[in-house]
OpenMM code with the backbone's topology and positions (N, CA, C; nanometers):
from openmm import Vec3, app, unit

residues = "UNK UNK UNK UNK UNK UNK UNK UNK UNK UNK UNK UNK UNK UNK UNK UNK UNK UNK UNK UNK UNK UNK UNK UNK UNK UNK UNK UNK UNK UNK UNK UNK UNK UNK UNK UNK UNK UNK UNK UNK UNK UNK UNK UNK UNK UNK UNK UNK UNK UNK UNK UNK UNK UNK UNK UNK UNK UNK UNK UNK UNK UNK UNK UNK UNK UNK UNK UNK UNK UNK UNK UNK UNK UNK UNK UNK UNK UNK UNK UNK UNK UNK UNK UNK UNK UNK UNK UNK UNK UNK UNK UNK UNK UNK UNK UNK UNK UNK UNK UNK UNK UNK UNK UNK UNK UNK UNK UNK UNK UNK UNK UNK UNK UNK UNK UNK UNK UNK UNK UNK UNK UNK UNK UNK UNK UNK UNK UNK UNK UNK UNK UNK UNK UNK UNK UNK UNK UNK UNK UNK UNK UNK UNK UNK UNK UNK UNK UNK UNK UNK UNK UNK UNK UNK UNK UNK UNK UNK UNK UNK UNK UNK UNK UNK UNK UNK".split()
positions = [
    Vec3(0.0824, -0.1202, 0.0000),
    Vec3(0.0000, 0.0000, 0.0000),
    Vec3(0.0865, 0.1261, 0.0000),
    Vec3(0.1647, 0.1227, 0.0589),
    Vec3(0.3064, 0.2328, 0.1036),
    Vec3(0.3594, 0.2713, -0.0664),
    Vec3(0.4316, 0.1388, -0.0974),
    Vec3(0.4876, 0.1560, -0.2381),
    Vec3(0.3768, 0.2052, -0.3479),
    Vec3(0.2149, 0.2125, -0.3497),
    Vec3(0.1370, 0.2518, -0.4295),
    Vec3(0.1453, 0.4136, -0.3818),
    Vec3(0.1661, 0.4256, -0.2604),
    Vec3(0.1237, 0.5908, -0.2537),
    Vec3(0.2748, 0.7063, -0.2952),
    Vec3(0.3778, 0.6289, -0.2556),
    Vec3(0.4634, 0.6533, -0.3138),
    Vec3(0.5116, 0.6843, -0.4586),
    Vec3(0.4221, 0.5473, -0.5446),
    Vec3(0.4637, 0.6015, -0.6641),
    Vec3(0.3382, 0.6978, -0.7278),
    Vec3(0.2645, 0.7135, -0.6529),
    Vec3(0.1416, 0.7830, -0.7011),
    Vec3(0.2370, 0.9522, -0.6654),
    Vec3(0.2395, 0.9312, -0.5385),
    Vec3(0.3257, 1.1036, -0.5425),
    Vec3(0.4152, 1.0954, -0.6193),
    Vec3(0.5181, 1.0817, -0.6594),
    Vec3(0.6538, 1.0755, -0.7667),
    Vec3(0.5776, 1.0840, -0.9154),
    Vec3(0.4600, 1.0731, -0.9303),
    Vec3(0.3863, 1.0379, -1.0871),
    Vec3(0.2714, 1.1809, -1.0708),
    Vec3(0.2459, 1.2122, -0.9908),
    Vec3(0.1891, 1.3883, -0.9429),
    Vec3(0.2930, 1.4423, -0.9600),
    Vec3(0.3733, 1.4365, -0.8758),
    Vec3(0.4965, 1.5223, -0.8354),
    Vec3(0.5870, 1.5832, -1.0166),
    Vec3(0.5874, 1.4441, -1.0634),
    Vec3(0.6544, 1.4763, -1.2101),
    Vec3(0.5510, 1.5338, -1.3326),
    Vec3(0.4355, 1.5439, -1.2994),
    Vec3(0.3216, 1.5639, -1.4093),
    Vec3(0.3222, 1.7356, -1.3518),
    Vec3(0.3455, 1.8031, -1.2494),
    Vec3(0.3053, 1.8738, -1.1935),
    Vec3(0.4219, 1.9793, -1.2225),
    Vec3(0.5324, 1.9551, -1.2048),
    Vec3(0.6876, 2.0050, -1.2378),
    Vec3(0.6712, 2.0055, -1.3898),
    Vec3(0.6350, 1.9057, -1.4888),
    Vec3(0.6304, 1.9215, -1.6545),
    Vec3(0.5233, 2.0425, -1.6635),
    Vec3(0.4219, 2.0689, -1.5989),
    Vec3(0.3253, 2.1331, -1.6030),
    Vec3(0.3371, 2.2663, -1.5671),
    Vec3(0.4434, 2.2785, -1.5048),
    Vec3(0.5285, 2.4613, -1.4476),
    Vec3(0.5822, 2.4837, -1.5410),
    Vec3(0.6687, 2.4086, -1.5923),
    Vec3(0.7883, 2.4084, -1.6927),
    Vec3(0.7232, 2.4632, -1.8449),
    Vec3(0.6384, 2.4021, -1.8723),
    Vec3(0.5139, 2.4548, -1.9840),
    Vec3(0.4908, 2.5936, -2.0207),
    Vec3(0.4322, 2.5781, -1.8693),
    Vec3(0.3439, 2.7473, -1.8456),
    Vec3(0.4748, 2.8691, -1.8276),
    Vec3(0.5998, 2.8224, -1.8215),
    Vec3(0.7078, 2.8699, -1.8054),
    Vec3(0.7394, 2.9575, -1.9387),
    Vec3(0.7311, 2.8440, -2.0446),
    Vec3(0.7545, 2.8228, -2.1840),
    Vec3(0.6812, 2.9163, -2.2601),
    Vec3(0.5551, 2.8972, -2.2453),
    Vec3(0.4211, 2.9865, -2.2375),
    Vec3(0.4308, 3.1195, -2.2076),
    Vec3(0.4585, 3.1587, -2.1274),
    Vec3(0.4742, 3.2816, -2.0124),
    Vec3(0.6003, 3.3255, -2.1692),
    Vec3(0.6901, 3.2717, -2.1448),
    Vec3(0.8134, 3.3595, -2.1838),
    Vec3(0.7967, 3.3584, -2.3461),
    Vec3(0.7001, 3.2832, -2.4262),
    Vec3(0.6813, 3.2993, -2.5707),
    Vec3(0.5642, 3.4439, -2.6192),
    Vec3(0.4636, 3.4418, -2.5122),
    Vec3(0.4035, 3.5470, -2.5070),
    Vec3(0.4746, 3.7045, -2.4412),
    Vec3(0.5693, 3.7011, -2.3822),
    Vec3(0.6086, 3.8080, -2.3725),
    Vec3(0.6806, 3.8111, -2.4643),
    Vec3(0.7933, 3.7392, -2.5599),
    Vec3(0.8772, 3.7617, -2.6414),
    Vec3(0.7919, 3.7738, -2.7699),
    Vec3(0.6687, 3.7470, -2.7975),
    Vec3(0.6107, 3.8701, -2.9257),
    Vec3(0.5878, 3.9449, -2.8876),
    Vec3(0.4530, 3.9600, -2.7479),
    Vec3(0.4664, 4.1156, -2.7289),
    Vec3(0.5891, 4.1801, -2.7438),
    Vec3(0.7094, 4.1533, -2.6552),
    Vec3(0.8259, 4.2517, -2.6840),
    Vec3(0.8643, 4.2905, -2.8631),
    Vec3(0.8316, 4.1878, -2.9415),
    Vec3(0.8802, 4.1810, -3.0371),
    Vec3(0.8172, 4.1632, -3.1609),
    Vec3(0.7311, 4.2078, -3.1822),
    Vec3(0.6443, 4.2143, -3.2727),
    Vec3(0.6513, 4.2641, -3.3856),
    Vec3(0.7157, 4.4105, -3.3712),
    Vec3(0.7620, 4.4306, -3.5000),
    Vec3(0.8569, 4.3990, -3.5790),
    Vec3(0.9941, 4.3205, -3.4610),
    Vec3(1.0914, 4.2462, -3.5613),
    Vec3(1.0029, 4.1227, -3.5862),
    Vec3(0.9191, 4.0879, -3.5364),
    Vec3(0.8641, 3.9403, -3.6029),
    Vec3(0.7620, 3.8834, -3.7234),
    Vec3(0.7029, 4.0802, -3.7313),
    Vec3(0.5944, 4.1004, -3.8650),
    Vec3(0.7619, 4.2226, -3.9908),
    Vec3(0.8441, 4.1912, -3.9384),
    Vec3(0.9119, 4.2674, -4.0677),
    Vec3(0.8886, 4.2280, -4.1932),
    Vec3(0.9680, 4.3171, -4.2736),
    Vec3(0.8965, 4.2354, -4.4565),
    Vec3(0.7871, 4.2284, -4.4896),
    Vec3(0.7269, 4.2994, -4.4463),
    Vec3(0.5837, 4.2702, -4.5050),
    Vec3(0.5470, 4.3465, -4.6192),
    Vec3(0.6364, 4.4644, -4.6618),
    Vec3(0.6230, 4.5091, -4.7831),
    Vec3(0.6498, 4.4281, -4.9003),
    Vec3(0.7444, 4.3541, -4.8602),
    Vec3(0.7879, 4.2377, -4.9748),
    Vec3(0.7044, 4.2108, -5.0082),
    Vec3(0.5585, 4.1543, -4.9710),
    Vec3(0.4615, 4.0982, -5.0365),
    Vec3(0.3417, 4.1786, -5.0639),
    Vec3(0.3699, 4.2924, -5.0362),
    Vec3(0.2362, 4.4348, -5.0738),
    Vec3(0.2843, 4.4654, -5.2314),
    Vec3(0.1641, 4.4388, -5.3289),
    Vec3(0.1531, 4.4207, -5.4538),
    Vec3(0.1361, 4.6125, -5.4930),
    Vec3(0.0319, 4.6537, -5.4081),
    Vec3(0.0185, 4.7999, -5.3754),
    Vec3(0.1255, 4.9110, -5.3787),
    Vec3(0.1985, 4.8302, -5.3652),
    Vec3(0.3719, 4.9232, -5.3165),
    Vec3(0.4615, 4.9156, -5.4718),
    Vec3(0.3948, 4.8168, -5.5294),
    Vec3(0.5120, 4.8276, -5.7012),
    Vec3(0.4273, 4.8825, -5.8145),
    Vec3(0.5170, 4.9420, -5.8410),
    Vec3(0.5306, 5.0678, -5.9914),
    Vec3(0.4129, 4.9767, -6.0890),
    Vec3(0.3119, 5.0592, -6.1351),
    Vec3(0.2453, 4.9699, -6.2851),
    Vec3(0.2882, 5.0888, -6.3642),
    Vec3(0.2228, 4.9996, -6.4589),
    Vec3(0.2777, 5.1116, -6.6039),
    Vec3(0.1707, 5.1248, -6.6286),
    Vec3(0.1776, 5.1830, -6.7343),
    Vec3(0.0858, 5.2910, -6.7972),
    Vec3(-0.0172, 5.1946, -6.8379),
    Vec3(-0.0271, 5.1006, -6.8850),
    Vec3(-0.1413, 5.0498, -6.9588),
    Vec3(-0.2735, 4.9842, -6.8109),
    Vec3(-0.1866, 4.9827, -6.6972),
    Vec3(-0.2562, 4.9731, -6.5648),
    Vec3(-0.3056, 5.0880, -6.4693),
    Vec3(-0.2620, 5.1873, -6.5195),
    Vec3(-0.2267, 5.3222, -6.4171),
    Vec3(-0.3361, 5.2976, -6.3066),
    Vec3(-0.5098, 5.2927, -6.4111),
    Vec3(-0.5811, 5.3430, -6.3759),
    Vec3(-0.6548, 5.1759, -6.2810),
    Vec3(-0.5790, 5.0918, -6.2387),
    Vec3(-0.6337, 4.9404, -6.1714),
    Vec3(-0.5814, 5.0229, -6.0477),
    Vec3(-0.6541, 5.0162, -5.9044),
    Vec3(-0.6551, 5.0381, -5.7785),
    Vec3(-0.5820, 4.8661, -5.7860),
    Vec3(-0.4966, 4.8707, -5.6618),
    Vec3(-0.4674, 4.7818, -5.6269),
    Vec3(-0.4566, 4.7655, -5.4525),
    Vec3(-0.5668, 4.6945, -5.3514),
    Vec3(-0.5743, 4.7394, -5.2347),
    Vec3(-0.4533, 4.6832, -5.1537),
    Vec3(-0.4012, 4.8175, -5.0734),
    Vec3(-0.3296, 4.7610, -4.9493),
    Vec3(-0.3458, 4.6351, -4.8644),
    Vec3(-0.2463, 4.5496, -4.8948),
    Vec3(-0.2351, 4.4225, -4.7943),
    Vec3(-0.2911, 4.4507, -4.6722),
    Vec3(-0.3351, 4.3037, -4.5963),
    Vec3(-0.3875, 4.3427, -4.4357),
    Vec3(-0.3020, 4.2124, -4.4071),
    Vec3(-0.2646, 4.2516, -4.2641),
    Vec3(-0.1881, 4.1095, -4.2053),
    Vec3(-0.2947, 4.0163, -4.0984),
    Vec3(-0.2993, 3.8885, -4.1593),
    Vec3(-0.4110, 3.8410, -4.0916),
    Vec3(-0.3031, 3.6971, -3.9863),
    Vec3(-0.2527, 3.7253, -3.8699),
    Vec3(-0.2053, 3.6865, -3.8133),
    Vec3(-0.2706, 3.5395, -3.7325),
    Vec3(-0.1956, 3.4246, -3.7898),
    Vec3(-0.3057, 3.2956, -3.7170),
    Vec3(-0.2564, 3.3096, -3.5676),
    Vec3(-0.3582, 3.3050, -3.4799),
    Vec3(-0.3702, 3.2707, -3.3411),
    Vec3(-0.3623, 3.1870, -3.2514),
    Vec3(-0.2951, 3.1342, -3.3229),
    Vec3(-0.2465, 2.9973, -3.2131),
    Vec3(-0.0909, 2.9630, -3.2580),
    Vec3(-0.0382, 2.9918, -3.1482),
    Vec3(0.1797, 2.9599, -3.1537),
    Vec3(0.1849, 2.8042, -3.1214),
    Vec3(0.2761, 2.7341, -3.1673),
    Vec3(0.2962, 2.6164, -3.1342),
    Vec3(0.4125, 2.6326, -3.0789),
    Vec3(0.4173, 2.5687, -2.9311),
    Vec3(0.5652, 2.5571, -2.8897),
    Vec3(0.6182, 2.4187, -2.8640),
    Vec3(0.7111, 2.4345, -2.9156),
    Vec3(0.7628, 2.2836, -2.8285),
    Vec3(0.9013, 2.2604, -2.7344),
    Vec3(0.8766, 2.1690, -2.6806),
    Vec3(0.9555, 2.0890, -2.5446),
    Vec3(1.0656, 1.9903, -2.5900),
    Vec3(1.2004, 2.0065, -2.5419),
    Vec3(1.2531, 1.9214, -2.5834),
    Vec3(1.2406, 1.7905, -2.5996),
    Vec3(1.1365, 1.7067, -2.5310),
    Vec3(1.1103, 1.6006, -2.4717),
    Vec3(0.9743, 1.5448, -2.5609),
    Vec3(0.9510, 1.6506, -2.6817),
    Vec3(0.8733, 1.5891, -2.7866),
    Vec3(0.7372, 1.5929, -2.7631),
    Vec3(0.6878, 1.7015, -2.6108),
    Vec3(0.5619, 1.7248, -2.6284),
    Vec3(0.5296, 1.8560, -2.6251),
    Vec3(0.4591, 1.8835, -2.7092),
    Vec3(0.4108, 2.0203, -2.7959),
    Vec3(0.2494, 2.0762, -2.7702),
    Vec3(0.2776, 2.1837, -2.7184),
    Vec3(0.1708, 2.2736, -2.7340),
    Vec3(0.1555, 2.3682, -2.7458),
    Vec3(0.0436, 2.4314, -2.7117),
    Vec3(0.0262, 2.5447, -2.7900),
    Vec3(-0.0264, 2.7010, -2.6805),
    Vec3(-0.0082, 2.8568, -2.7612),
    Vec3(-0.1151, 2.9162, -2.7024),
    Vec3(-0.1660, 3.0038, -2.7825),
    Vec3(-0.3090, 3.1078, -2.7274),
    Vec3(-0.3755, 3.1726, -2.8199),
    Vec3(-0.2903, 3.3036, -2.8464),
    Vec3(-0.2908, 3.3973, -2.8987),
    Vec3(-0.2613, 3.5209, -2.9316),
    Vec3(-0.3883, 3.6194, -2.9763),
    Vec3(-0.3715, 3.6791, -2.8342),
    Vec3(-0.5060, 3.7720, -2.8532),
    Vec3(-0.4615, 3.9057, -2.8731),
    Vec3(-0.5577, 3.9748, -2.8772),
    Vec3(-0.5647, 4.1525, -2.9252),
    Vec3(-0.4546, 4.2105, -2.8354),
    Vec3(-0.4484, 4.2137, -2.7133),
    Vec3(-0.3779, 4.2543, -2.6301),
    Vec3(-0.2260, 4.2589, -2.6766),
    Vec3(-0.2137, 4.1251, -2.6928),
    Vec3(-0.0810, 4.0730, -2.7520),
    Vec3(0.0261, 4.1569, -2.8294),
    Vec3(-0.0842, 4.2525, -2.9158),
    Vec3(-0.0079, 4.3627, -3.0306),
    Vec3(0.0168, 4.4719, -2.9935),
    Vec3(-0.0463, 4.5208, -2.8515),
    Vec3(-0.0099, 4.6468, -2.8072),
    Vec3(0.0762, 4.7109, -2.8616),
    Vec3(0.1757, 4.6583, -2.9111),
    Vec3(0.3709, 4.7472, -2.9415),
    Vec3(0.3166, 4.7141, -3.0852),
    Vec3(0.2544, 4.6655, -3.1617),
    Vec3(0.2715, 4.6852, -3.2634),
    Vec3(0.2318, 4.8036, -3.3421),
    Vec3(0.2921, 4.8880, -3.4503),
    Vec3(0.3283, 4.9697, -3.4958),
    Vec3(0.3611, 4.9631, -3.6614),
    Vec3(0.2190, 4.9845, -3.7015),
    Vec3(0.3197, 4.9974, -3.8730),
    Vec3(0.1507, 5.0248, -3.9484),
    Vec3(0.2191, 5.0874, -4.0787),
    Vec3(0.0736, 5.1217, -4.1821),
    Vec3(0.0027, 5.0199, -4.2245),
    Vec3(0.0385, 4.9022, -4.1695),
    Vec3(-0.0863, 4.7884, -4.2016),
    Vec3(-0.1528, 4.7744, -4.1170),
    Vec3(-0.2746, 4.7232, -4.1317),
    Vec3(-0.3938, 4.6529, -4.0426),
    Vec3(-0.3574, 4.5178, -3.9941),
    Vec3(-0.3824, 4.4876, -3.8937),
    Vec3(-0.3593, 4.3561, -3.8691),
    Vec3(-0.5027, 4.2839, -3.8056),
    Vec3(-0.5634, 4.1771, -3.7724),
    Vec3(-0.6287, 4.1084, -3.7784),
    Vec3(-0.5511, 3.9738, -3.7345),
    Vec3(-0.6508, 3.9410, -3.5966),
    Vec3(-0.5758, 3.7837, -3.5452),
    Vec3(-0.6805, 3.6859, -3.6397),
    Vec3(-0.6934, 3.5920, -3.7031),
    Vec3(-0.7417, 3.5172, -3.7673),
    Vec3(-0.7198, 3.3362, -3.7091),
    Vec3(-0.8666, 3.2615, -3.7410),
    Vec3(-0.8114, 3.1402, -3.6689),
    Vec3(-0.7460, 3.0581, -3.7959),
    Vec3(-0.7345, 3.0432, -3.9238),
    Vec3(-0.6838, 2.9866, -4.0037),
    Vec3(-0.6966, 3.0861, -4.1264),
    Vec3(-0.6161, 3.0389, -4.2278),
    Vec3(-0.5505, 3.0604, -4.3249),
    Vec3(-0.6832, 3.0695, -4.4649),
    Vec3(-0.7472, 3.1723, -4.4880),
    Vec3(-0.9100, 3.1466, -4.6025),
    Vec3(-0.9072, 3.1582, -4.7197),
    Vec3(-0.7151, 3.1918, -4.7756),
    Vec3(-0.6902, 3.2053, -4.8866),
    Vec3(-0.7760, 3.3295, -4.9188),
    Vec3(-0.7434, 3.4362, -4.8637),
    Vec3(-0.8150, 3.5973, -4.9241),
    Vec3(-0.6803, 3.6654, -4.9809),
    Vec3(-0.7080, 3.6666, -5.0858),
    Vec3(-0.5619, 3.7679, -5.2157),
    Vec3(-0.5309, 3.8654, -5.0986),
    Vec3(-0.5976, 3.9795, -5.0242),
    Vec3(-0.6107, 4.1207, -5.0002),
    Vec3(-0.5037, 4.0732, -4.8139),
    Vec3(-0.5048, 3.9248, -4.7997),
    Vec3(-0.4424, 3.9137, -4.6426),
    Vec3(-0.3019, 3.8554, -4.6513),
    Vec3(-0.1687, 3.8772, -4.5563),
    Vec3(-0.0762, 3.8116, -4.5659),
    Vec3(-0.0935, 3.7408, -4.4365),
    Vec3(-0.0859, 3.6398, -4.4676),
    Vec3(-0.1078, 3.5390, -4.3128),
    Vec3(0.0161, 3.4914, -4.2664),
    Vec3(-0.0047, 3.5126, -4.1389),
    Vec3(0.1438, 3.5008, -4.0579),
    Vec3(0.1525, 3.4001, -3.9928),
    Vec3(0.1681, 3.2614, -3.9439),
    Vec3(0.1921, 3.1996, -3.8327),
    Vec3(0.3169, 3.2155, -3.7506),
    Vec3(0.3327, 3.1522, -3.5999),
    Vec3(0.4493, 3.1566, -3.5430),
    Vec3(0.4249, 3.0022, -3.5281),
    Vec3(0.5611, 2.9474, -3.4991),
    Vec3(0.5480, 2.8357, -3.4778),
    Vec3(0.7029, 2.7632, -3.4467),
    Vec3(0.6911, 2.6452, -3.3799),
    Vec3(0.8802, 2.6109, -3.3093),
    Vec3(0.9265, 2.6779, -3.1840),
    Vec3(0.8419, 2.7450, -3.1312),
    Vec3(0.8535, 2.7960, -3.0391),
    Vec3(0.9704, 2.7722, -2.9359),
    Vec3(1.0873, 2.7334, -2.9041),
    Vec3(1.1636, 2.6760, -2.8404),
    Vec3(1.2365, 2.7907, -2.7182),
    Vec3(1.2345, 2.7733, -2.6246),
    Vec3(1.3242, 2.8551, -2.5139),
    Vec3(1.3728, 2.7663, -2.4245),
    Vec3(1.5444, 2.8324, -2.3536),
    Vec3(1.5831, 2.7734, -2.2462),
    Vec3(1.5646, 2.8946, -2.1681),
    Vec3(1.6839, 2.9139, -2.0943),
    Vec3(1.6393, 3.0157, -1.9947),
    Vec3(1.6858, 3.1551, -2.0133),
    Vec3(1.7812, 3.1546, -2.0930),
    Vec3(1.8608, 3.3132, -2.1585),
    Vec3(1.8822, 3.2886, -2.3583),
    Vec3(1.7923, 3.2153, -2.3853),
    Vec3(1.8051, 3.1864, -2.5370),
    Vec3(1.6971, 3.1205, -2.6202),
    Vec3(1.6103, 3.2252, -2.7284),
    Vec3(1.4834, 3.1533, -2.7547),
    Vec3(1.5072, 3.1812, -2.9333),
    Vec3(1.4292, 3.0837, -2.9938),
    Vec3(1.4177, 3.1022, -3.1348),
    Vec3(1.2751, 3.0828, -3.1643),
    Vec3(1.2086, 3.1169, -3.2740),
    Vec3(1.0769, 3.1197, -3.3050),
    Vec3(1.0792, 3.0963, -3.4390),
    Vec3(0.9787, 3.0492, -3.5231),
    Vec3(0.9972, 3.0359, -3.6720),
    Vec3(0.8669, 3.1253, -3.7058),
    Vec3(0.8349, 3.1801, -3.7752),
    Vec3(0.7890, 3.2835, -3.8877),
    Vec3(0.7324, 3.2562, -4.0176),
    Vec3(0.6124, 3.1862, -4.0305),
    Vec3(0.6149, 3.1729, -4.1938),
    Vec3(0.4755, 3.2990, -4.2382),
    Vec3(0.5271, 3.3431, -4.3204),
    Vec3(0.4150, 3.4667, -4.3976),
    Vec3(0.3566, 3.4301, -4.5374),
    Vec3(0.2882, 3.4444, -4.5666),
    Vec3(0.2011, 3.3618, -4.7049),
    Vec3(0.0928, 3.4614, -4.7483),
    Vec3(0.1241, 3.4613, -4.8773),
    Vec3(-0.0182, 3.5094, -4.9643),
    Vec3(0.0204, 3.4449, -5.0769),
    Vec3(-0.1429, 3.4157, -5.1246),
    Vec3(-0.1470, 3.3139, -5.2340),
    Vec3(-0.0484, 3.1990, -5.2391),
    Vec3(0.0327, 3.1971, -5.3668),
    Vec3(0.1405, 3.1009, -5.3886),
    Vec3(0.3251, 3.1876, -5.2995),
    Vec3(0.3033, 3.2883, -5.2540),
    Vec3(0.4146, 3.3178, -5.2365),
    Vec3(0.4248, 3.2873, -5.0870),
    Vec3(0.5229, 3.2733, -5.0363),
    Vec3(0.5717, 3.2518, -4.8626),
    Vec3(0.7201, 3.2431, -4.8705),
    Vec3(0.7656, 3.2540, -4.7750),
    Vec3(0.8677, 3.2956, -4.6555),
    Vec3(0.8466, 3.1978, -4.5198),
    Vec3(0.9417, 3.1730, -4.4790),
    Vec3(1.0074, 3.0752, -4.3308),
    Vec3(1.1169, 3.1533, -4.2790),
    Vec3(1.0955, 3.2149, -4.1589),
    Vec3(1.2265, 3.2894, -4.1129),
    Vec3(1.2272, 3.1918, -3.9970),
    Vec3(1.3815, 3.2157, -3.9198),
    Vec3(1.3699, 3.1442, -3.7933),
    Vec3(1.4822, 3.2818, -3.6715),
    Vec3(1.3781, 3.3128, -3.6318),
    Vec3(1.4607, 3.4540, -3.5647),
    Vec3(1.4990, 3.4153, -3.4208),
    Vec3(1.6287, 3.4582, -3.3772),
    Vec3(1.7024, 3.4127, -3.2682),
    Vec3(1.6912, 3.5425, -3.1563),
    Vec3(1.6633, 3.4841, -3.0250),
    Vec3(1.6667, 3.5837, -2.9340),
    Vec3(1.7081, 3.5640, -2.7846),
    Vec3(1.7964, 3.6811, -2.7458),
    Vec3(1.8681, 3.6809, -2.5785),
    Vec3(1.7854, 3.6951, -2.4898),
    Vec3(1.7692, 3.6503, -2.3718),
    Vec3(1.7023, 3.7653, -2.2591),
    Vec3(1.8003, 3.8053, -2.1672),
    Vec3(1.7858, 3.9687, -2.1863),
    Vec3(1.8688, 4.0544, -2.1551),
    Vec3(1.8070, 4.1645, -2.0203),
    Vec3(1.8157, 4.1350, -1.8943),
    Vec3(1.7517, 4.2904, -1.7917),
    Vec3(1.6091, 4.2225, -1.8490),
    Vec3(1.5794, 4.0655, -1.8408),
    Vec3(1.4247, 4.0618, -1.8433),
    Vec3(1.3652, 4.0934, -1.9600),
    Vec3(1.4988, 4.1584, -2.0739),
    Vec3(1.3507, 4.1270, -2.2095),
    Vec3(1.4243, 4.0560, -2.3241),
    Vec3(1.3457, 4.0390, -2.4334),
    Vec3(1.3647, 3.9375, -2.4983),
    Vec3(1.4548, 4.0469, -2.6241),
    Vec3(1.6064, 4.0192, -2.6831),
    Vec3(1.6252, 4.1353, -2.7864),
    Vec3(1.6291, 4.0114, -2.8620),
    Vec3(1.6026, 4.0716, -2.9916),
    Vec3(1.6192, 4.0213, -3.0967),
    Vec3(1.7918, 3.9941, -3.1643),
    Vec3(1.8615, 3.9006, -3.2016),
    Vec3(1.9604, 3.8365, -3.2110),
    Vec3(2.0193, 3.8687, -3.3634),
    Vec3(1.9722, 3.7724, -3.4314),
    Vec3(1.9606, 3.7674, -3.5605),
    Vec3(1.8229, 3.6634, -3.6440),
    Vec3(1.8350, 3.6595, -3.7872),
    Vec3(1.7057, 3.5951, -3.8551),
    Vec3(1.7631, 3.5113, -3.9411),
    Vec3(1.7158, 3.3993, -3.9766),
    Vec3(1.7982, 3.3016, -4.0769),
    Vec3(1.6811, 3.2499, -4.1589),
    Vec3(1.6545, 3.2954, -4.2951),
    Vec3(1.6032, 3.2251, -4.3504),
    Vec3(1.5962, 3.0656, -4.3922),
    Vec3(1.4625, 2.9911, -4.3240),
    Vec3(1.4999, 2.8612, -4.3869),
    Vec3(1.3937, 2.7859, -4.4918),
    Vec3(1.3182, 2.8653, -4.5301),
    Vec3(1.2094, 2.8348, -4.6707),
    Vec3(1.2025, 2.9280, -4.7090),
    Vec3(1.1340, 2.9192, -4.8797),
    Vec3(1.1326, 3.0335, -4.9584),
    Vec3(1.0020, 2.9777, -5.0616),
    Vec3(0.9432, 3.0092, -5.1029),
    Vec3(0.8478, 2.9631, -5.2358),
    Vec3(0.7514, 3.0804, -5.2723),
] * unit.nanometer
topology = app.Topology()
chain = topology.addChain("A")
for resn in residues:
    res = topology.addResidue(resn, chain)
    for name in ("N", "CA", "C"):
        topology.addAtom(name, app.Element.getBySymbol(name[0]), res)
């Protein structure tokens, strides 16, 4: 009876510690977009159709300003191969800053007029985090994987390494 309660605490005890460690993960992926939001929506002109020269035989085609329709749910993962996730709400963008609209969206509806952003790879230790980045409209996208310190408690941005392109 002894050895059942025993391993019952040690099997709490370890579900309970994975379960801090998470919300840890969590905690520090949501402050590192808030902190960082605008290095993490950069480039987004690259894919604003609005922003390049037509010629003359187009002058007169309006072409509407991109909107960034940001998916809402980050995937993070654990070294240990279990993965989850969290939401990204309105709040979240406070620091964000720029002449586009943005819009949290729950999936991807294929609208020409949106560049859809996911985050995803989420990975942190305790002074070193990376995040991956993919941005999409229509047939075109981008995969960044941006590296970051925590420095005095915030997250700076490192450097960015592209690792898809299409």
């Amino acid at each position: 009876m002894l050895k059942k309660i025993n391993a019952l605490f040690v099997l709490f005890s370890l579900m309970f510690f994975s379960s801090c460690k998470q919300e840890i993960k969590i905690d520090s992926g949501r402050e590192l977009i808030i902190q960082n939001i605008n290095v993490l929506l950069d480039s987004v002109e690259r894919f604003d159709t609005s922003k390049m020269p037509t010629s003359e035989e187009f002058k007169n085609v309006k072409i509407e300003q991109i909107k960034i329709g940001l998916i809402d749910s980050v995937l993070v993962q654990n070294i240990k191969d279990y993965n989850s996730s969290f939401i990204i709400n309105r709040n979240d963008l406070v620091n964000f800053k720029s002449n586009y609209n943005i819009e949290i969206v729950k999936v991807n509806n294929d609208d020409i007029n949106f560049l859809f952003v996911s985050f995803s790879n989420f990975k942190v230790d305790k002074y070193k985090a990376t995040i991956d980045v993919k941005k999409m409209i229509g047939i075109a996208m981008t995969k960044d994987r941006y590296y970051f310190t925590k420095e005095n408690g915030h997250w700076v941005f490192v450097s960015k390494k592209n690792i898809g392109i299409g």
